[in-house]
ROSELUM-903043 format. One record per residue (C-alpha): y, x, z. Coordinates in steps of 0.5 Angstrom, whole numbers, plus 500, padded with zeros to 3 digits. Layout:
<pts>
YXZ;...
</pts>
This chain:
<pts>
474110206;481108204;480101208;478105214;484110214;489103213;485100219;486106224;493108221;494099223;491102230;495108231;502105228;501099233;500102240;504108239;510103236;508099243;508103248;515107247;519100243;523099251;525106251;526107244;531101244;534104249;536109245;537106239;543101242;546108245;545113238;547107234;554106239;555113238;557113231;564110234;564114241;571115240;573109237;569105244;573110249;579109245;578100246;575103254;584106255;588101255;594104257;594109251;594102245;602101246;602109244;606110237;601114233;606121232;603124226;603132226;600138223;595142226;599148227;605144229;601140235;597147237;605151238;606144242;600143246;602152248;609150250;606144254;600148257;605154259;610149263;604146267;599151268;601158266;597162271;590158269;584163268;583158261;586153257;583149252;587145247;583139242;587138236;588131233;583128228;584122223;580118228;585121235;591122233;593125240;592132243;588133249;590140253;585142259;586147263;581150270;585152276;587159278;580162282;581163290;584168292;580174294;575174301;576166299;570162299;569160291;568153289;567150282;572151278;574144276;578142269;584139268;587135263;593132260;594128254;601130250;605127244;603133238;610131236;614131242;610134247;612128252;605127256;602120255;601115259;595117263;589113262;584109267;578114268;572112264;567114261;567110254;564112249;560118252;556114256;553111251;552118247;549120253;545115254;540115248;538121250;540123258;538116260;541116267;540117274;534122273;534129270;538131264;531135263;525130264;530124261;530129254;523131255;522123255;526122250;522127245;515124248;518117245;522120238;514124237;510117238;517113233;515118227;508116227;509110228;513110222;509114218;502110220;507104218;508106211;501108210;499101213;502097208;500097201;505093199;510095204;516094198;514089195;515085202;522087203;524082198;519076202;521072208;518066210;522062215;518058221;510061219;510064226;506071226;507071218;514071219;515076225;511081220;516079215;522080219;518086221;517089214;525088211;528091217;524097218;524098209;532096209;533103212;526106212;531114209;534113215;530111220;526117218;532122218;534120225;526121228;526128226;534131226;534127233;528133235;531138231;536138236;532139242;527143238;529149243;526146249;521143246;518149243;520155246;514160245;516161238;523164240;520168245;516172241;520173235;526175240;521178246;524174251;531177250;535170249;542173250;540176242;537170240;543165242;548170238;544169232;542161233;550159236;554165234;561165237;567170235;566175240;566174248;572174253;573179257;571178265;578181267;586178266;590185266;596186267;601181265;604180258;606176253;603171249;603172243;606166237;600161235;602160228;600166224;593167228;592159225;595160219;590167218;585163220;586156216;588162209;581165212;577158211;580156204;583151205;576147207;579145213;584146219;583148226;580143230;580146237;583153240;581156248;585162251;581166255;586169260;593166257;599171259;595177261;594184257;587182257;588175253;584172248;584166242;579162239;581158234;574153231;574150225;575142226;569139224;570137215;566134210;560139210;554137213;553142218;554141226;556149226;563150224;566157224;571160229;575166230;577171235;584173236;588178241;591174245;597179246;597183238;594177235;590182231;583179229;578181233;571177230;570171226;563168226;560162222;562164215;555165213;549163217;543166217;537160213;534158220;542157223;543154217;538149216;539147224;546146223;545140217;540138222;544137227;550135223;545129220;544127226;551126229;554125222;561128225;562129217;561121215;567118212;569110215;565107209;558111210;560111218;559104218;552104213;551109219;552104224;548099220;542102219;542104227;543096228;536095223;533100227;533097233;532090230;525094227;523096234;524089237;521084231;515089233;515089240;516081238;509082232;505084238;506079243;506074238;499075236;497077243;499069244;494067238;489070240;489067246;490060243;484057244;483059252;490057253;489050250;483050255;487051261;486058262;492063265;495067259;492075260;497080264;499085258;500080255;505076260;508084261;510085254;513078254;517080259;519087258;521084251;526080254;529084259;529090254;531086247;536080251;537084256;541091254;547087250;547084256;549091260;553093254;558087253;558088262;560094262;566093257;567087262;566092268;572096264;577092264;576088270;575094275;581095279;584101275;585105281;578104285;575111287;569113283;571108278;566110271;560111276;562103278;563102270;555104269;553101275;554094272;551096266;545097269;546092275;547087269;541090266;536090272;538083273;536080266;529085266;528081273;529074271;525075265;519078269;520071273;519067267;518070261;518064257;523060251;527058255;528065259;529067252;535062250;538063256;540071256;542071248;547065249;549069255;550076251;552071246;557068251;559076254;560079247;564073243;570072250;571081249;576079244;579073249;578078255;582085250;587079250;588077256;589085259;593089253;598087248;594089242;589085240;587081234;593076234;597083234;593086228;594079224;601082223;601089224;594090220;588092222;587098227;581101231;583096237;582090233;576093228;572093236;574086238;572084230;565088231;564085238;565078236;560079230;555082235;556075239;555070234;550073231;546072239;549066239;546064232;539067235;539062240;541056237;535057232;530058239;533052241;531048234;524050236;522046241;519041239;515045235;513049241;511042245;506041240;504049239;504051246;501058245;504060239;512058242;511060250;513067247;518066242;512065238;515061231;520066227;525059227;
</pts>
């Protein structure tokens, strides 16, 4: 009976794992990019790097975020202001334009925004118009050019099918920890499975903890019916108690009036947190009318959860109005450290780059598997190979999704960081054209690989991803004056930390090219083994 049940778990973990690998690898480039979202739309803003750091505390950098918006847009029906972090150290201000006048007809009600000195005020330099970091975060769980609606639909359906593929996996393996610590190089097949057990073991928590926070996330969508029945339909009750917020603004401006002063409302507010943290964003509804209102919302600190408390204020007596956040209910709560877990806003540099580098183990646990599969597809094949027979349709498909899939995405991603610096910064549409050349660039390497899906394939796009990767910081060089020569004087900034990162990703492709080509004349004499990058070299 148990070997039965390790048979059909082998089964269950094979196809459910094959059928979604293209899709999840997808999601493991852009989820594990996005633990560094910020950090990658920093590098995408040239403009700002020569931008000295003024460092100021919240509060002081709210009054000056105030007098900045109050100077550019003062009859704007909201503002919004993000304070700055340890990672940015800048304040953005935002602001929606003035609504038509009446009898008008009514457009969107676009935002503006500005990046200003916490210190000084002075606006900064205005950067390219890029997505960055967000388009990747977007990404891993959007996809792109579809229904935001039907990608994360996709998305769960593949999250689902990775969860049981983790968990059939470890059934699977009866000595799955002992594996670990074996690889043996050049045995083909074996040394596929090995690579397969290390990557997948190295990072196993990890791997298990992303699958179900990343549903956790979206379990509203995915499982509504319970939500119905508890709140018998009235979702404005269940949004209250699932995502509280302090109070709601009102729908009208009034009369005019004046603001009240910013600092004693984040000072109550910081006093109210005690100490566990400092405001982090702040929105006023109706700005210099009677009628106005402030929302102050804690940055996010080193707890785990998503949610962070907010506070609201009388815009024009600063009287508090409502707070939210303080105590969540259990369910809101758990949701929360879900979430929290799955963005990992809370993580420090060091478990950041853990972080990081178990998303880079998850995507070469998808791959290697992908790989495993095909692999022995090729094996089992050998005989009518050698015979002169045609290798089988499935076999050659996965063969060349692989390669557009594993080869192809670094590719797209080190494209579209070349798209970003070499793009005219002016060009209309300029972050559509960015994403365009990630997935021409993409679509490409997938087209080619489907032509001849061989070794050869395989070496030319890694050394070309290598190729692309590894000049970033030559290409950083060329268009900016901070790069990795700068940062050998000043230290290590978050510039020269990308370009060292980018070239660690392309030596590592170049390395793995360079081993596919010491495999060829041992493929010359296993032809069904090596015509799929066969032998682990």
């Amino acid at each position: 009976m148990k070997e039965n049940l390790r048979q059909s778990m082998a089964w269950l973990h094979t196809w459910s794992g094959l059928l979604t690998c293209w899709v999840l690898l997808v999601i493991f480039a852009g989820g594990t990019a996005s633990y560094y979202q910020e950090e990658i739309t920093f590098w995408m803003e040239p403009e700002l790097h020569g931008v000295a750091a003024n460092k100021a505390s919240s509060v002081d950098a709210a009054e000056m975020a105030v007098k900045a918006l109050q100077a550019r847009a003062p009859d704007a029906p909201r503002w919004f202001i993000n304070l700055p972090t340890a990672r940015n150290e800048a304040v953005r201000i935002a602001w929606t334009a003035p609504p038509p006048p009446e009898g008008a007809p009514r457009k969107r009600q676009r935002l503006k925004s500005a990046l200003i000195d916490p210190v000084t005020g002075a606006a900064l330099a205005e950067p390219r118009d890029t997505r960055g970091g967000q388009f990747l975060y977007r990404l891993h769980f959007d996809l792109h050019y579809m229904s935001p609606l039907w990608a994360r639909w996709i998305v769960g359906f593949c999250a689902m099918f990775m969860l049981v593929s983790i968990i059939s996996g470890v059934i699977t393996h009866k000595r799955i920890f002992k594996d670990f610590f074996t690889f043996r190089p050049n045995k083909g097949q074996r040394s596929w499975l090995d690579a397969h057990n290390a990557t997948a073991v190295l990072a196993l928590p990890f791997h298990l903890m992303i699958t179900y926070t990343g549903l956790v996330t979206l379990m509203f969508m995915y499982m509504p019916s319970a939500a119905e029945v508890a709140y018998r339909g009235d979702r404005d009750k269940f949004t209250e108690e699932v995502f509280p917020s302090a109070g709601k603004p009102a729908k009208k401006p009034g009369e005019a009036a004046v603001l009240a002063p910013l600092r004693p409302m984040l000072e109550q507010a910081e006093r109210h947190w005690g100490g566990n943290g400092h405001a982090g964003s702040i929105t006023v509804n109706h700005p210099n009318h009677a009628n106005a209102s402030i929302s102050i919302t804690r940055a996010s600190a080193r707890d785990l959860s998503y949610k962070q408390p907010a506070m609201q204020f009388d815009g024009v007596s600063g009287a508090l109005l409502a707070s939210a956040g303080d105590q969540l209910a259990p369910p809101a709560a758990t949701h929360g450290v879900m979430y929290g877990l799955h963005v990992a806003r809370f993580a420090e540099p060091l478990l950041r780059a853990l972080f990081f580098i178990s998303g880079l183990a998850g995507y070469a646990m998808v791959a290697t598997g992908a790989i495993l599969w095909a692999v022995k597809s090729r094996q089992s094949q050998a005989k009518a190979l050698k015979a002169g027979a045609r290798i089988g349709f499935g076999t050659r498909l996965v063969e060349a999704l692989n390669i557009g899939a594993i080869a192809g995405l670094p590719i797209a991603l080190a494209c579209y960081f070349w798209a970003n610096r070499l793009l005219p910064v002016g060009m209309d549409k300029r972050p559509d054209n960015e994403i365009a050349v990630f997935f021409a660039a993409w679509g490409a390497a997938a087209l080619l690989a489907q032509i001849k899906p061989d070794r050869a394939m395989w070496r030319l796009q890694l050394a070309a991803g290598a190729l692309l990767f590894g000049a970033i910081p030559l290409l950083n060089a060329f268009t900016t004056t901070s790069h990795l020569g700068v940062s050998l004087f000043k230290g290590p900034s978050a510039v020269a930390w990308f370009d060292i990162t980018v070239l660690a990703l392309g030596l590592l492709l170049g390395y793995a090219a360079l081993r596919l080509g010491r495999g060829k004349a041992k493929d010359a004499r296993t032809p069904a083994v090596g015509a799929g990058i066969g032998a682990a070299s």
